[in-house]
PyMOL Python script that loads the backbone (N, CA, C, O; Angstrom):
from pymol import cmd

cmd.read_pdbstr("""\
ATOM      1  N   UNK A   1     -23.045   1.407  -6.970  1.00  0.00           N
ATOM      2  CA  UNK A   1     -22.190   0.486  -6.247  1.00  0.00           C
ATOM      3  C   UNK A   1     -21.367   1.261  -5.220  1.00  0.00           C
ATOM      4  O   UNK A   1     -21.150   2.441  -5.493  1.00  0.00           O
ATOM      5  N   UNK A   2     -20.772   0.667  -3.836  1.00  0.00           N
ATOM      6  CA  UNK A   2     -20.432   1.389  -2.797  1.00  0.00           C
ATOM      7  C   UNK A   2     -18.846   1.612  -3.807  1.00  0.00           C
ATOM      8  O   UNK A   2     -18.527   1.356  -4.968  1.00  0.00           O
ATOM      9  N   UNK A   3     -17.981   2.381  -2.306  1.00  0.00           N
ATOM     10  CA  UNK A   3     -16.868   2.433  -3.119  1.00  0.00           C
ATOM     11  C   UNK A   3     -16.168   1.739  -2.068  1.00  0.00           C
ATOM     12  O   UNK A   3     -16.251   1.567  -0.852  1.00  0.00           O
ATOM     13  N   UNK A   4     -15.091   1.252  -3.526  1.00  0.00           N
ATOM     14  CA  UNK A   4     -14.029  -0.118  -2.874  1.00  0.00           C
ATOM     15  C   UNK A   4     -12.789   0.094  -2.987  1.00  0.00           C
ATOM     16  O   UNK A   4     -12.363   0.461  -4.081  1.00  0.00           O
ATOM     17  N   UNK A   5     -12.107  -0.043  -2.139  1.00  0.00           N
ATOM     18  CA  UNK A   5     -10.500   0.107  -2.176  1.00  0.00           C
ATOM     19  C   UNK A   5      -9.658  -1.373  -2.476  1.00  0.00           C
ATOM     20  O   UNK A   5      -9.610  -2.300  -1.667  1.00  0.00           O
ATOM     21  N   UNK A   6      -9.067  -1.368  -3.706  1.00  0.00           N
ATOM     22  CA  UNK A   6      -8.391  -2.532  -4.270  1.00  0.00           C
ATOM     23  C   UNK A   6      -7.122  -2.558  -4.138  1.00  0.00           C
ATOM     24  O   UNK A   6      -6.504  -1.759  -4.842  1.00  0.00           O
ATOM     25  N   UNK A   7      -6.338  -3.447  -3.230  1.00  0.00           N
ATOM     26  CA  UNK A   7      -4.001  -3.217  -3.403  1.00  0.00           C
ATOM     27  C   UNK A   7      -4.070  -5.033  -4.298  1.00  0.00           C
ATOM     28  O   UNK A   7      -4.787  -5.937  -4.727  1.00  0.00           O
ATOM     29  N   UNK A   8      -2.759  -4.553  -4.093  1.00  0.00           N
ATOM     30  CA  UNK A   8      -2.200  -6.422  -4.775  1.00  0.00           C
ATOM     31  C   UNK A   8      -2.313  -6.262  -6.208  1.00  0.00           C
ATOM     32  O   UNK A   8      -1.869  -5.367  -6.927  1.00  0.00           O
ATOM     33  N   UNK A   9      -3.126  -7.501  -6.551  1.00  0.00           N
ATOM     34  CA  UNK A   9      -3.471  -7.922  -7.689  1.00  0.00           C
ATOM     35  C   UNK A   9      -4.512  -7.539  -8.615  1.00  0.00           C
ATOM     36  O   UNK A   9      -4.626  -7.848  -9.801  1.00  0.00           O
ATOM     37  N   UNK A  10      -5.383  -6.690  -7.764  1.00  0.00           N
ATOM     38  CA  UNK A  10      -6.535  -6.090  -8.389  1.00  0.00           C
ATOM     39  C   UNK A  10      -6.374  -4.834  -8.595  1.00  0.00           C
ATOM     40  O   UNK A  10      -7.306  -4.041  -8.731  1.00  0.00           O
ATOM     41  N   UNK A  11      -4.980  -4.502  -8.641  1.00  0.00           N
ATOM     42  CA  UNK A  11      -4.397  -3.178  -9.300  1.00  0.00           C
ATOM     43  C   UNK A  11      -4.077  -3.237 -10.799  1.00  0.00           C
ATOM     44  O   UNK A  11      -3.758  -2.433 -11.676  1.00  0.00           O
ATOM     45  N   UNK A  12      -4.279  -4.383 -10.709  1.00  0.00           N
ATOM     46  CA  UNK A  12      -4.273  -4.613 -12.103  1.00  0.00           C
ATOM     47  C   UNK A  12      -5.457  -4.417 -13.143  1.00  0.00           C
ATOM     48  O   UNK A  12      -6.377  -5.233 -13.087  1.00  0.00           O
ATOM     49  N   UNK A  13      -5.505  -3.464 -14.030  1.00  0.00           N
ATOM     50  CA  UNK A  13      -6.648  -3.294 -14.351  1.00  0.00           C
ATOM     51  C   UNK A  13      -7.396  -4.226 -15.327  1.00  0.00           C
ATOM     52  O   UNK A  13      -8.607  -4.100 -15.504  1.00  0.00           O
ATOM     53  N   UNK A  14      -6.470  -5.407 -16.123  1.00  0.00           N
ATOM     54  CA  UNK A  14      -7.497  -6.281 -16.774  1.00  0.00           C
ATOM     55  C   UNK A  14      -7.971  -7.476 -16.195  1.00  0.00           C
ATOM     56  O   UNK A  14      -8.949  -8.120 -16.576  1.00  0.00           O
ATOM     57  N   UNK A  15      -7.019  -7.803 -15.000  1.00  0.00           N
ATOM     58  CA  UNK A  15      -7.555  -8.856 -13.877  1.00  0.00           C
ATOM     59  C   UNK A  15      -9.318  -8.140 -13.260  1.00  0.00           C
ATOM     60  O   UNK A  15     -10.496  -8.472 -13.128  1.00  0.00           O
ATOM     61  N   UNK A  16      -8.485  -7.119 -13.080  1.00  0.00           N
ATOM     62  CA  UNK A  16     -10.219  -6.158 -12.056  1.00  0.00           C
ATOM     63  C   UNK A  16     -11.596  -6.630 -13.295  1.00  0.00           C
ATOM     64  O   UNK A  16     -12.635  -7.263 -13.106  1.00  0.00           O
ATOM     65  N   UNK A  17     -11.003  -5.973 -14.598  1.00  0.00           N
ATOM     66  CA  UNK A  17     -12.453  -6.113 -15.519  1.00  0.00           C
ATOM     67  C   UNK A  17     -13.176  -7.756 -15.450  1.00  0.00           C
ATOM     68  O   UNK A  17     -14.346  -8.014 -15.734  1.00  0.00           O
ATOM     69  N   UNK A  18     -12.079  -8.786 -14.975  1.00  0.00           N
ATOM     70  CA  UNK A  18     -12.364  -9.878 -15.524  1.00  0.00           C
ATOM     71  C   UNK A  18     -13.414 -10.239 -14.088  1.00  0.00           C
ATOM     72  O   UNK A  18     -14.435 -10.917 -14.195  1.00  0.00           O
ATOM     73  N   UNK A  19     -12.965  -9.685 -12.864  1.00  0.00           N
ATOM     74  CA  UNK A  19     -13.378 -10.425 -11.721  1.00  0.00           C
ATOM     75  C   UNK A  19     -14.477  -9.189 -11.511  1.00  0.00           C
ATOM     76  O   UNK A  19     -15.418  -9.564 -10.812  1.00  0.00           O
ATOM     77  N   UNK A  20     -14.586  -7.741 -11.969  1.00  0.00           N
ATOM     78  CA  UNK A  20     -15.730  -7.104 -11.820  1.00  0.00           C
ATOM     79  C   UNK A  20     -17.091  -7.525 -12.677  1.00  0.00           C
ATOM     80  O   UNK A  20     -18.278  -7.462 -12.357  1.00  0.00           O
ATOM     81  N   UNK A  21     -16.381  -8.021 -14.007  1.00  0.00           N
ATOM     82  CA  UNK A  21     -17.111  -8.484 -14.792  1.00  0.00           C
ATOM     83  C   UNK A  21     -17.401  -7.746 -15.681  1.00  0.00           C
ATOM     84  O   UNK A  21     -17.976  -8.419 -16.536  1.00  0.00           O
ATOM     85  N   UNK A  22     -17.301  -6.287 -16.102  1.00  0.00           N
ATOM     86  CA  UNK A  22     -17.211  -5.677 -16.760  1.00  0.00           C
ATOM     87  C   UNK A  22     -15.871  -4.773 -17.345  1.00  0.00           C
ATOM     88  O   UNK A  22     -14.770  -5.164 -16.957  1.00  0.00           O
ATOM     89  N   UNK A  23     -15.913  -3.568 -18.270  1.00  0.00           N
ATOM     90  CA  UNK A  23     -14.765  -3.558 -18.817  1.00  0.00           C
ATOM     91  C   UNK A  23     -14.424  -2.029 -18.014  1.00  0.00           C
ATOM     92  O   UNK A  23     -15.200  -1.370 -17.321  1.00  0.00           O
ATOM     93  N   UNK A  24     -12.799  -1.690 -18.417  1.00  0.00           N
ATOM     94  CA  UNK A  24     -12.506  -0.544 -17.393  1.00  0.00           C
ATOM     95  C   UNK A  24     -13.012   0.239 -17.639  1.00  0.00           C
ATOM     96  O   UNK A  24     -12.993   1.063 -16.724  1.00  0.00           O
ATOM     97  N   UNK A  25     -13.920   0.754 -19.030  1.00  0.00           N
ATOM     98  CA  UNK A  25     -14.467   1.744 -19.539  1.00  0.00           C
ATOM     99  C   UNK A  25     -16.036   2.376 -18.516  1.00  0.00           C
ATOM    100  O   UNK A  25     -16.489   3.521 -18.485  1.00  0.00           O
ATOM    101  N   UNK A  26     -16.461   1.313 -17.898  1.00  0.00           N
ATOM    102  CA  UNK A  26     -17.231   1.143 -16.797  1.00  0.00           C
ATOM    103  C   UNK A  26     -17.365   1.042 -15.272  1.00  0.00           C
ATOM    104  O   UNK A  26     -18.235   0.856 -14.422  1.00  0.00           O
ATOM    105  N   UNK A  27     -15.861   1.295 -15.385  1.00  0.00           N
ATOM    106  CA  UNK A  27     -15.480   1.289 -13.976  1.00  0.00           C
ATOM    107  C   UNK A  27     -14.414   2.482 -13.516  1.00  0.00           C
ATOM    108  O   UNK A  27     -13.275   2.542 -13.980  1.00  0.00           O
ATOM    109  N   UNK A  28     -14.979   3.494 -12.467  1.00  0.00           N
ATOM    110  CA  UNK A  28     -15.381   4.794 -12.250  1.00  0.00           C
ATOM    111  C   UNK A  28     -13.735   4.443 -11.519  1.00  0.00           C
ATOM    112  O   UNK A  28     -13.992   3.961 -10.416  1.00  0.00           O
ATOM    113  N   UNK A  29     -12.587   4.484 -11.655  1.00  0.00           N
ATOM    114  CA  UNK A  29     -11.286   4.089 -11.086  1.00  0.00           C
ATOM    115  C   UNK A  29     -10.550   5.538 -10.941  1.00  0.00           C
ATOM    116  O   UNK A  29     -10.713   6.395 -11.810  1.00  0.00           O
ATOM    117  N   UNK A  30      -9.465   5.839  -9.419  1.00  0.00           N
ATOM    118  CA  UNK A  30      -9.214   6.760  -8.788  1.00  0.00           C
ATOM    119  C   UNK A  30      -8.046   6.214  -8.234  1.00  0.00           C
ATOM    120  O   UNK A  30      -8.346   5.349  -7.411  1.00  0.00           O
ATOM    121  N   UNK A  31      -6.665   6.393  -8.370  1.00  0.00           N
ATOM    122  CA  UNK A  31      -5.552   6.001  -7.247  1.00  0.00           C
ATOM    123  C   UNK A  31      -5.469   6.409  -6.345  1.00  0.00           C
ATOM    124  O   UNK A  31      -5.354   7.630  -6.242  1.00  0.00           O
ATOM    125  N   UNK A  32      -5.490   5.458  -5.076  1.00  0.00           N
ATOM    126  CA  UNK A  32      -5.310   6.138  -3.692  1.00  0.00           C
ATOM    127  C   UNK A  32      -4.059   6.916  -3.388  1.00  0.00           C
ATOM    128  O   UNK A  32      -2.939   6.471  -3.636  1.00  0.00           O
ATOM    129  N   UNK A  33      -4.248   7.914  -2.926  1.00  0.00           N
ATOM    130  CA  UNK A  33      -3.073   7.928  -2.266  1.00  0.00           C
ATOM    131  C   UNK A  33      -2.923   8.614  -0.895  1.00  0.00           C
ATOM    132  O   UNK A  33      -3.910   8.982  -0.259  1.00  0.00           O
ATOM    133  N   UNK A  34      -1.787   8.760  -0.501  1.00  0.00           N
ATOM    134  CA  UNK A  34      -1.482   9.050   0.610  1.00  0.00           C
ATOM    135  C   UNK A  34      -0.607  10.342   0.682  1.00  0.00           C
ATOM    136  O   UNK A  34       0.587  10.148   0.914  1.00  0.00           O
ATOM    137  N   UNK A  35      -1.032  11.656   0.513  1.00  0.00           N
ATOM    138  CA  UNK A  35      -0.008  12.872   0.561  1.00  0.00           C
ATOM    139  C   UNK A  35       1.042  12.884   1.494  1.00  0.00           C
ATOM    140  O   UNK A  35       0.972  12.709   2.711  1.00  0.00           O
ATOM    141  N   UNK A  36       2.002  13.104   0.808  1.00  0.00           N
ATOM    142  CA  UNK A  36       3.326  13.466   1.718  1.00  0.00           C
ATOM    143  C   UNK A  36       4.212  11.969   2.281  1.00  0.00           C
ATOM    144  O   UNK A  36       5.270  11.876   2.904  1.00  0.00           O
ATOM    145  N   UNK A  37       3.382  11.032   1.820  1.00  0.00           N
ATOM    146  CA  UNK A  37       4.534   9.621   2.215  1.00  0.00           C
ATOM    147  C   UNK A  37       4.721   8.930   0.850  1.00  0.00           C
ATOM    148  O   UNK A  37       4.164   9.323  -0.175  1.00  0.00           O
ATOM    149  N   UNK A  38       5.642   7.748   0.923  1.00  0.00           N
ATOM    150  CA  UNK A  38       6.151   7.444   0.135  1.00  0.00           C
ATOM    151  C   UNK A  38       6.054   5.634   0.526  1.00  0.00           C
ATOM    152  O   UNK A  38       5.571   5.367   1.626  1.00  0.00           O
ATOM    153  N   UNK A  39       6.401   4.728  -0.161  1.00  0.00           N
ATOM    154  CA  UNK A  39       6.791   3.205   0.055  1.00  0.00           C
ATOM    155  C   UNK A  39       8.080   3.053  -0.250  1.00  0.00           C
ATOM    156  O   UNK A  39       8.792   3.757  -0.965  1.00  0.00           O
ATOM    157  N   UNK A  40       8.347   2.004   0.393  1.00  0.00           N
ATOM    158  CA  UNK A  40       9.674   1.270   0.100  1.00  0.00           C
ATOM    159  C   UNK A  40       9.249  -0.346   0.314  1.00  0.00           C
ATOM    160  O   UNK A  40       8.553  -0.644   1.284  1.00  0.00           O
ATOM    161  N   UNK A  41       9.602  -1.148  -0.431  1.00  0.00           N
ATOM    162  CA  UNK A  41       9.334  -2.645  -0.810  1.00  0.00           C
ATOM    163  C   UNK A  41      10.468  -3.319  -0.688  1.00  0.00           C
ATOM    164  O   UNK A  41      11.131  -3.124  -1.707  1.00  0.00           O
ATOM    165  N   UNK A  42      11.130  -4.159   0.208  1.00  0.00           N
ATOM    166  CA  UNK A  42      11.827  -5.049   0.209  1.00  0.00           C
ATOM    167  C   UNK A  42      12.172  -6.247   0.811  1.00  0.00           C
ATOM    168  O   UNK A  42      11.123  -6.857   0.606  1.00  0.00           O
ATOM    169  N   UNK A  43      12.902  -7.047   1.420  1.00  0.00           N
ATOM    170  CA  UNK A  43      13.095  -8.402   1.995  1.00  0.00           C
ATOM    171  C   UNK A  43      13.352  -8.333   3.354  1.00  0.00           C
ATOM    172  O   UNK A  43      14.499  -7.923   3.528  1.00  0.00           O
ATOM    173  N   UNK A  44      12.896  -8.511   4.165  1.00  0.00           N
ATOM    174  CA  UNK A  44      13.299  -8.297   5.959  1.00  0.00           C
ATOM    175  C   UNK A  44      14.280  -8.549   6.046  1.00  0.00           C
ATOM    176  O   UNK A  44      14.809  -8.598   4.935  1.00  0.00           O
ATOM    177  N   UNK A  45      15.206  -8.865   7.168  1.00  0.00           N
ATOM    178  CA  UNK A  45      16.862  -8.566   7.572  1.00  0.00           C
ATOM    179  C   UNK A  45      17.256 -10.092   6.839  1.00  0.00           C
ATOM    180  O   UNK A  45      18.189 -10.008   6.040  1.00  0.00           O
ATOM    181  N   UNK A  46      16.602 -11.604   7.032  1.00  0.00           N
ATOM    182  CA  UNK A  46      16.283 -12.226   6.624  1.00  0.00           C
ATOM    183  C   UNK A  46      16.402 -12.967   5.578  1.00  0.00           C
ATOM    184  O   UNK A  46      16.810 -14.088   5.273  1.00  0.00           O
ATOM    185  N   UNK A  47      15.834 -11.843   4.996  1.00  0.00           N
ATOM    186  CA  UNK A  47      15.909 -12.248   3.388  1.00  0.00           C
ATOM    187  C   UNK A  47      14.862 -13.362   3.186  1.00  0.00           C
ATOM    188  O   UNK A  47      15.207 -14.196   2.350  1.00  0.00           O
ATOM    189  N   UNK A  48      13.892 -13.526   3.651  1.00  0.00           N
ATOM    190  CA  UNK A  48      12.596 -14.335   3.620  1.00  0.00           C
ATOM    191  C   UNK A  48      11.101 -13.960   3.101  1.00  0.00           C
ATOM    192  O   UNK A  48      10.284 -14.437   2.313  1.00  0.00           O
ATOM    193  N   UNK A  49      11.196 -12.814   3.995  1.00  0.00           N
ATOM    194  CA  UNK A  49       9.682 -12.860   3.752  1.00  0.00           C
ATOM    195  C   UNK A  49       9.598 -10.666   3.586  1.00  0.00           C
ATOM    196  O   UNK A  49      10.357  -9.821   4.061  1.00  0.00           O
ATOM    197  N   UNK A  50       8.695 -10.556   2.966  1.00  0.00           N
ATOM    198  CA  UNK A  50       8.626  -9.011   2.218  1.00  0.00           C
ATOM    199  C   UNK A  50       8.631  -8.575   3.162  1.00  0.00           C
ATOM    200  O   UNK A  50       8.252  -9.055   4.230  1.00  0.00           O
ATOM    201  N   UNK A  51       9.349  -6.925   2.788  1.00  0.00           N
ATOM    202  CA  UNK A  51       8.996  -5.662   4.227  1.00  0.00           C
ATOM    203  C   UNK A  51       8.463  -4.536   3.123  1.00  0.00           C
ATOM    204  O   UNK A  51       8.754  -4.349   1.942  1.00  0.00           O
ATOM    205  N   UNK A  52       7.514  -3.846   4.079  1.00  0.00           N
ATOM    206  CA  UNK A  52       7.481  -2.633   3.515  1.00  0.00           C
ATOM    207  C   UNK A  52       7.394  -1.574   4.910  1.00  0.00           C
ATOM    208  O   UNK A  52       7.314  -1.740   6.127  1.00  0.00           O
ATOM    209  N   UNK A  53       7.448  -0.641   4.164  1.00  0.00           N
ATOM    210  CA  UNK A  53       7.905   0.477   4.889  1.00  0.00           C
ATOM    211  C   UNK A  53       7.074   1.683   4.064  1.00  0.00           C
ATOM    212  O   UNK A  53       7.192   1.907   2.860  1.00  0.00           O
ATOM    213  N   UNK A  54       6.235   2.379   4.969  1.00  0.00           N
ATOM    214  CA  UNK A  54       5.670   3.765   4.490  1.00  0.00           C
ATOM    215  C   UNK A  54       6.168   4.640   5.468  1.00  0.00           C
ATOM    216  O   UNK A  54       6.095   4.455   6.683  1.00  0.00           O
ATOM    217  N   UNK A  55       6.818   5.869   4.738  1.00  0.00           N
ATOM    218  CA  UNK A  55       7.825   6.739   5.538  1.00  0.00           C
ATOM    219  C   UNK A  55       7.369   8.678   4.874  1.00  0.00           C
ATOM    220  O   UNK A  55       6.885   9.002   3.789  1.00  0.00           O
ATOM    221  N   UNK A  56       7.623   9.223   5.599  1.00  0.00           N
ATOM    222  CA  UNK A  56       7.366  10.666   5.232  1.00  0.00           C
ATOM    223  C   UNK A  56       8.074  11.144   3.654  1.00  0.00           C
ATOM    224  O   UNK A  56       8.997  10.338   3.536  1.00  0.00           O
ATOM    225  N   UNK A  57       8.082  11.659   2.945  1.00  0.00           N
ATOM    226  CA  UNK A  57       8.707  12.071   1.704  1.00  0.00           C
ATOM    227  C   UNK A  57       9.721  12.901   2.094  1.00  0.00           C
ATOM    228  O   UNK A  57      10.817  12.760   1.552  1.00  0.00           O
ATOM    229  N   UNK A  58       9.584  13.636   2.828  1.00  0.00           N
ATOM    230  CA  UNK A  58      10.317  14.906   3.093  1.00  0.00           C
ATOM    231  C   UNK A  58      10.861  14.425   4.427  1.00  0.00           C
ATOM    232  O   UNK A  58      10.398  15.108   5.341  1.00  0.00           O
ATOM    233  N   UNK A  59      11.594  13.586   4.793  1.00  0.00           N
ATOM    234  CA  UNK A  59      11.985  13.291   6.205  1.00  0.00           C
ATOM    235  C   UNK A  59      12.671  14.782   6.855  1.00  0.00           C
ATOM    236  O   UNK A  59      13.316  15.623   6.230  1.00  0.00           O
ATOM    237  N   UNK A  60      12.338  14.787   8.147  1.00  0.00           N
ATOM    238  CA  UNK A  60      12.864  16.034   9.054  1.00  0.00           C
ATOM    239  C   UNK A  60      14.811  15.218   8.661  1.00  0.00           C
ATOM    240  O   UNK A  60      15.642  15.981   8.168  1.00  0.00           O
ATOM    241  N   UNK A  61      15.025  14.429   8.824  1.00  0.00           N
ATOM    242  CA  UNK A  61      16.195  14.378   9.144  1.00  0.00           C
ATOM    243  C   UNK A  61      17.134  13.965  10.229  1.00  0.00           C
ATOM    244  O   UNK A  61      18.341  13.733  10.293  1.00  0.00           O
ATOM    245  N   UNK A  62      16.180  13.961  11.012  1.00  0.00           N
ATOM    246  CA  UNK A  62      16.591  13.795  12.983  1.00  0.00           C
ATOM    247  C   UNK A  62      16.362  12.763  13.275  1.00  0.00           C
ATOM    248  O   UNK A  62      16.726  12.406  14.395  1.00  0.00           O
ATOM    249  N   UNK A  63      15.556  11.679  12.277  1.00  0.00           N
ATOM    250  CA  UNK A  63      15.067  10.701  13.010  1.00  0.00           C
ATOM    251  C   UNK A  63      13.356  10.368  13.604  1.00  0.00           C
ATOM    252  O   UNK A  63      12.734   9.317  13.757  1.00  0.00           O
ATOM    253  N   UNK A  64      13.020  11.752  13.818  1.00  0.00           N
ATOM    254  CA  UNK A  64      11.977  12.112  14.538  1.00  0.00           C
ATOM    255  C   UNK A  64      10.558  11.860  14.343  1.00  0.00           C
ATOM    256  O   UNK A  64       9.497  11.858  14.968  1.00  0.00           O
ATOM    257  N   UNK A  65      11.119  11.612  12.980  1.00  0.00           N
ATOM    258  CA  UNK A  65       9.608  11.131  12.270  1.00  0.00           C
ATOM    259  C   UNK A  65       9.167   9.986  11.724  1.00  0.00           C
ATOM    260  O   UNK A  65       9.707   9.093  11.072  1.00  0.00           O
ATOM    261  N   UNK A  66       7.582  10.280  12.299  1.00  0.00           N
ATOM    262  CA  UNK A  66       6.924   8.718  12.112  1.00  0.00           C
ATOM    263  C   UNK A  66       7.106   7.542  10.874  1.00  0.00           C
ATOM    264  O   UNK A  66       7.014   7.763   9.666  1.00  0.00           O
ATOM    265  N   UNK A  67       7.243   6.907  11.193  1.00  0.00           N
ATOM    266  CA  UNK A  67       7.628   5.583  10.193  1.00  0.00           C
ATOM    267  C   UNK A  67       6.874   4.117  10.327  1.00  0.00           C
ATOM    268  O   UNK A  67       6.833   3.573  11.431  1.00  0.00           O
ATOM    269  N   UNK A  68       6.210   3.425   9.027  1.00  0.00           N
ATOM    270  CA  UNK A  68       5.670   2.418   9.683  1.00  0.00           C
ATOM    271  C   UNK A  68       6.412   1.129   8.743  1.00  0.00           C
ATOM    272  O   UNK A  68       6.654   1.185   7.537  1.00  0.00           O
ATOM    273  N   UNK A  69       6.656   0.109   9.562  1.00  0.00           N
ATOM    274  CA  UNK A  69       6.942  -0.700   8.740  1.00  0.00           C
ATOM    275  C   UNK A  69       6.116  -2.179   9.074  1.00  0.00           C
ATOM    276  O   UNK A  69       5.286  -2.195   9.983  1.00  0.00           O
ATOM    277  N   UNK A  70       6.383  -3.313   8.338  1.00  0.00           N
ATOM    278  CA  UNK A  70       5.873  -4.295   8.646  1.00  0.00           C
ATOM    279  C   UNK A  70       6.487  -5.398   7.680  1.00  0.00           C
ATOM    280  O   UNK A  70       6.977  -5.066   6.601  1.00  0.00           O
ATOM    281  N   UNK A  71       6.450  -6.613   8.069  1.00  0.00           N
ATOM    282  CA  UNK A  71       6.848  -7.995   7.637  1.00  0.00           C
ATOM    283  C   UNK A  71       5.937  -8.701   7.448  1.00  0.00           C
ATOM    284  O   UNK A  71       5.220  -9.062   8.381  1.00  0.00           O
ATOM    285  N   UNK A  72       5.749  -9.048   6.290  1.00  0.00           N
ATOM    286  CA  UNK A  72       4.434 -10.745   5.899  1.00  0.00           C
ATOM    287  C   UNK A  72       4.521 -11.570   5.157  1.00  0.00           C
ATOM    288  O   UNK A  72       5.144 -11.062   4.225  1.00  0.00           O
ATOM    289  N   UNK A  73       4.299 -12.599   4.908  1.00  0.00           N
ATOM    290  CA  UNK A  73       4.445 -13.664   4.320  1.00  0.00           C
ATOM    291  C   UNK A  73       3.878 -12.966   2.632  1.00  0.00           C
ATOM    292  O   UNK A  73       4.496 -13.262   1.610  1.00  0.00           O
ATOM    293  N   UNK A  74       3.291 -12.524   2.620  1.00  0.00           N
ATOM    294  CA  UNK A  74       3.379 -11.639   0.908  1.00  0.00           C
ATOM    295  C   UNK A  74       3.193 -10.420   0.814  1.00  0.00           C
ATOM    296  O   UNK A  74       2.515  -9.699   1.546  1.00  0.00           O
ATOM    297  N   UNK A  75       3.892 -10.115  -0.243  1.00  0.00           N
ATOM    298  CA  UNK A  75       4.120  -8.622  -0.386  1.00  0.00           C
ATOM    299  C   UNK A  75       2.310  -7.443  -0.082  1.00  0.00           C
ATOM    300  O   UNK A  75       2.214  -6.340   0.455  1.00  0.00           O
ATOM    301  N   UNK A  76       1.507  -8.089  -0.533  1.00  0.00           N
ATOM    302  CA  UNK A  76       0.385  -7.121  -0.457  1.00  0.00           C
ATOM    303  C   UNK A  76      -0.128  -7.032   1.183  1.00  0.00           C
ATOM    304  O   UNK A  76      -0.789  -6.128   1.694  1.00  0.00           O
ATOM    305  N   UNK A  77       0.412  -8.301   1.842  1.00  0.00           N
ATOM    306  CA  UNK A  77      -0.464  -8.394   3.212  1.00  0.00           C
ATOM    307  C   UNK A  77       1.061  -7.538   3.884  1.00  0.00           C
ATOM    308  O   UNK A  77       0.782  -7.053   4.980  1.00  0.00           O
ATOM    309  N   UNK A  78       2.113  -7.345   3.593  1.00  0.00           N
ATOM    310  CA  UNK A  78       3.034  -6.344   4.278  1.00  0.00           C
ATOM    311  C   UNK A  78       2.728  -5.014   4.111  1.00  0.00           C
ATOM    312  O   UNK A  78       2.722  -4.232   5.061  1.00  0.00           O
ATOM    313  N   UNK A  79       2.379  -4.576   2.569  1.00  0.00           N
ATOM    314  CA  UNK A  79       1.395  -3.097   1.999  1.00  0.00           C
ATOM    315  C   UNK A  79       0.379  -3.002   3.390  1.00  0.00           C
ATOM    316  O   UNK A  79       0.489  -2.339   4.421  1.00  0.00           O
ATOM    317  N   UNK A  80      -0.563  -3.888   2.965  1.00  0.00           N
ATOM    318  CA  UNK A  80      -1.583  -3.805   4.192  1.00  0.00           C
ATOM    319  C   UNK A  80      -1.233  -3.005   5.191  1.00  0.00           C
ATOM    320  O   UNK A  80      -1.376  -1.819   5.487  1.00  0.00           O
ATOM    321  N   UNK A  81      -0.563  -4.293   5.794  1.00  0.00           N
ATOM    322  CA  UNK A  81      -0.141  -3.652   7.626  1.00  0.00           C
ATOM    323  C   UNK A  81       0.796  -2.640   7.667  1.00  0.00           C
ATOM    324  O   UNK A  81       0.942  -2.074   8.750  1.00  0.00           O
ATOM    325  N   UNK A  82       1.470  -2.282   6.715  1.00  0.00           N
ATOM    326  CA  UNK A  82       2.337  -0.774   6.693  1.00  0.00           C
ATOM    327  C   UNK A  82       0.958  -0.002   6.895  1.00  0.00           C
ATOM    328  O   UNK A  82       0.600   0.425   7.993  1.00  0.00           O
ATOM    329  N   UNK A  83       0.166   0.143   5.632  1.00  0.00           N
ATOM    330  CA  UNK A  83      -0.981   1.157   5.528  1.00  0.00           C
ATOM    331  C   UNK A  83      -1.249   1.311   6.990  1.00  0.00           C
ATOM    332  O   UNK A  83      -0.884   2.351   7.537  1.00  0.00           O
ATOM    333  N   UNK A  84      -1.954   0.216   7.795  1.00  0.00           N
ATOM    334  CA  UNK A  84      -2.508   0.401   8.715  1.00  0.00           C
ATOM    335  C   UNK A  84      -2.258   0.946   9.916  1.00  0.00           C
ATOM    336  O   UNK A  84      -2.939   1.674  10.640  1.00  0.00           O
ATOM    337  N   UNK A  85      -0.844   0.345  10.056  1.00  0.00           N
ATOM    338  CA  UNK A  85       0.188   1.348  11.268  1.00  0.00           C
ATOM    339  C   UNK A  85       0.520   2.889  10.768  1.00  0.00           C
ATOM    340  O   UNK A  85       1.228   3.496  11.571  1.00  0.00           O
ATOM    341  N   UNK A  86       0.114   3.682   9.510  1.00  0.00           N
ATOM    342  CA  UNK A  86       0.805   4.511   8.990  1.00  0.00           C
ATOM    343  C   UNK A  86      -0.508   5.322   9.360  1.00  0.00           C
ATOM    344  O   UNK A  86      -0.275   6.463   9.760  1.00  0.00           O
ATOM    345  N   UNK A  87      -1.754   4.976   9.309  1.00  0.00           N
ATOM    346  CA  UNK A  87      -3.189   5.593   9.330  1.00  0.00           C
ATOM    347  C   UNK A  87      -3.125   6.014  10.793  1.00  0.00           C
ATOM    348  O   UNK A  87      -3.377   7.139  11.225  1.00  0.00           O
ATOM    349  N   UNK A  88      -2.656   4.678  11.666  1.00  0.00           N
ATOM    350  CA  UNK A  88      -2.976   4.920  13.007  1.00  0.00           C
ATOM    351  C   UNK A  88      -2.078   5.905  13.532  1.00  0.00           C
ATOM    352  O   UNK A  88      -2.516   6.469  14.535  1.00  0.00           O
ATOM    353  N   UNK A  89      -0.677   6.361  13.046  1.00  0.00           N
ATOM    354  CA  UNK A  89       0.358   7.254  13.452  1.00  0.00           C
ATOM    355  C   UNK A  89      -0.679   8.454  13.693  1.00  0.00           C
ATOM    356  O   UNK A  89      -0.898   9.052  14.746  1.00  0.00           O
ATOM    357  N   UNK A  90      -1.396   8.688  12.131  1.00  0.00           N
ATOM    358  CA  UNK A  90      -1.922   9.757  11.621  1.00  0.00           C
ATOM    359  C   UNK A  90      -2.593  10.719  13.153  1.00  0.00           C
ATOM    360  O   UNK A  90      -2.337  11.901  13.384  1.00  0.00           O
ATOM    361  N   UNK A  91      -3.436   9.844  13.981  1.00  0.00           N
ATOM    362  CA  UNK A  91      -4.333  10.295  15.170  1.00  0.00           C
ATOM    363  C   UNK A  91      -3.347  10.687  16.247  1.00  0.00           C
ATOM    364  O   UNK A  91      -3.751  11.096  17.335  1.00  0.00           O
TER     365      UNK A  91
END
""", "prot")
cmd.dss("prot")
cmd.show_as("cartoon", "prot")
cmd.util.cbc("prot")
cmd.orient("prot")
């Protein structure tokens, strides 16, 4: 089977067995991650709708460094678009 990258709800590992169809003992599982950044999860200025924020671990301090954040109507589709602005910093 190819390999698949799962956020949200299918981090959950007895939801995954139920919708992979088999049990976790069968399923070859690895946490992504991202060296050297970190998340932050919370409510936009708002107070409506989720923010997240993926930011350096080790901030310089100055300001200077890259930061991604994003706003969405649910918490995993804000994960998302952090990830994605955080990948694209990367280039």
């Amino acid at each position: 089977m190819a390999d698949l990258f799962f956020y949200g709800t299918l981090c959950h590992v007895p939801l995954l067995e139920r919708v992979l169809g088999r049990p976790a003992a069968e399923i070859a599982l690895s946490p992504a991650v991202l060296p050297g950044w970190a998340w932050h999860v919370g409510h936009g200025a708002r107070g409506i709708f989720p923010y997240a924020s993926l930011h350096p671990k080790c901030p310089a301090g100055d300001g200077s460094e890259p930061r991604a954040e994003a706003t969405a109507p649910t918490v995993p589709l804000a994960l998302l678009q952090a990830l994605v602005k955080a990948l694209l910093l990367k280039d």
